[in-house]
C-alpha positions as CSV (number, residue, x, y, z in Angstrom):
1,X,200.2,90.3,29.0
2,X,199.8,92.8,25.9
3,X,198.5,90.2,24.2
4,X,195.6,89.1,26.8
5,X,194.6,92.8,27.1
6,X,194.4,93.6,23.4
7,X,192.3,90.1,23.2
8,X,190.2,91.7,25.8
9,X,190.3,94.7,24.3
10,X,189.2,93.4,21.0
11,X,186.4,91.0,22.6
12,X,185.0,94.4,24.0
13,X,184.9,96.3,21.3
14,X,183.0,93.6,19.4
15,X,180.4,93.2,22.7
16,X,180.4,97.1,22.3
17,X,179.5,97.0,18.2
18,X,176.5,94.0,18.7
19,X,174.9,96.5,21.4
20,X,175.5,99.4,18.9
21,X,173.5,97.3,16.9
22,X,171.0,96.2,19.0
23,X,170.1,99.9,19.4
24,X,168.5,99.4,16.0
25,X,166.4,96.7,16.7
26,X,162.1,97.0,17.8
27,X,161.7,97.2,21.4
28,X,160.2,93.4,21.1
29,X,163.6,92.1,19.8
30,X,165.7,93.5,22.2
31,X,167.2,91.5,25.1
32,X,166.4,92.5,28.5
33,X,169.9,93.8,29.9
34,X,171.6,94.1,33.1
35,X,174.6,96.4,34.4
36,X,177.8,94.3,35.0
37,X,179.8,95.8,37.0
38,X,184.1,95.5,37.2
39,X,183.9,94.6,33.3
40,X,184.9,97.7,31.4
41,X,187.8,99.1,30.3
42,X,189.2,102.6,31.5
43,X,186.4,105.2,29.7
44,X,184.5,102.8,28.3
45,X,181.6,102.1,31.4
46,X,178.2,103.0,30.7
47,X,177.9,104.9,33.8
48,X,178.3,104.9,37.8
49,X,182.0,105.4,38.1
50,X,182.4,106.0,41.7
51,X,183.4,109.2,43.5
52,X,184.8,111.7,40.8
53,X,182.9,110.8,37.9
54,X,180.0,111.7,36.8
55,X,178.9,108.9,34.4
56,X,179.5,107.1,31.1
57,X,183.0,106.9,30.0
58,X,184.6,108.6,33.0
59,X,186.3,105.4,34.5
60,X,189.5,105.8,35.3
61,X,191.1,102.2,35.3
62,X,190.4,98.6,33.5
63,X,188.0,96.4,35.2
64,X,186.9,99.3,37.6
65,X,184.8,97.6,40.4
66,X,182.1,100.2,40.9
67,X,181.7,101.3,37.0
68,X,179.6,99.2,34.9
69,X,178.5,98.5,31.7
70,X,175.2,97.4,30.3
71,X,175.4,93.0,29.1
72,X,172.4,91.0,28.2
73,X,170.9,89.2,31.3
74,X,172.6,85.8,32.9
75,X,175.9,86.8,31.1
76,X,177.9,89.6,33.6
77,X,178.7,86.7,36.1
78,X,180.6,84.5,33.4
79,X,182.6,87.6,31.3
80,X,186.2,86.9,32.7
81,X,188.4,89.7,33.6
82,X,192.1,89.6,34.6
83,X,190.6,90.9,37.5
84,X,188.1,87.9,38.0
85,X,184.7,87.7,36.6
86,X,182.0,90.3,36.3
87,X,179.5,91.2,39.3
88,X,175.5,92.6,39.4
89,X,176.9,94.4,42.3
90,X,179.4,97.4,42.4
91,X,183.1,96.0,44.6
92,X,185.8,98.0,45.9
């Protein structure tokens, strides 16, 4: 199990460094993004965290269902969690 969630952990950070990067890039080379929600890891959502939160990085648990982060487009539906796969829409 440690070893899933530090592979998880390290395949976030990464997806978290490319967007760092992308922040860099002309308006024309960016992707057009959409928020994934149930994906991040505890403090690490880009923002809507549910009640008690106020945004980014105020997530409480891993793979929070109504905090999301920010993916490129077509991709939130096929980023596996533990907790099952990533959703355009906020869950329970």
């Amino acid at each position: 199990m440690n070893r899933t969630r530090a592979g998880l952990a390290a395949a976030f950070a990464l997806s978290i460094s490319v967007a760092s990067g992308l922040a860099h890039a002309s308006d024309a080379d960016r992707k057009p993004q959409e928020k994934c929600f149930g994906v991040a890891l505890a403090g690490k959502n880009d923002c809507a965290a549910g009640p008690g939160t106020t945004c980014a990085a105020t997530s409480k648990v891993d793979y929070q269902g109504n905090a999301f982060v920010l993916v490129d487009k077509g991709t939130c539906t096929t980023i596996k969690t533990p907790k099952g796969y990533g959703s355009l829409k906020a869950t329970s």
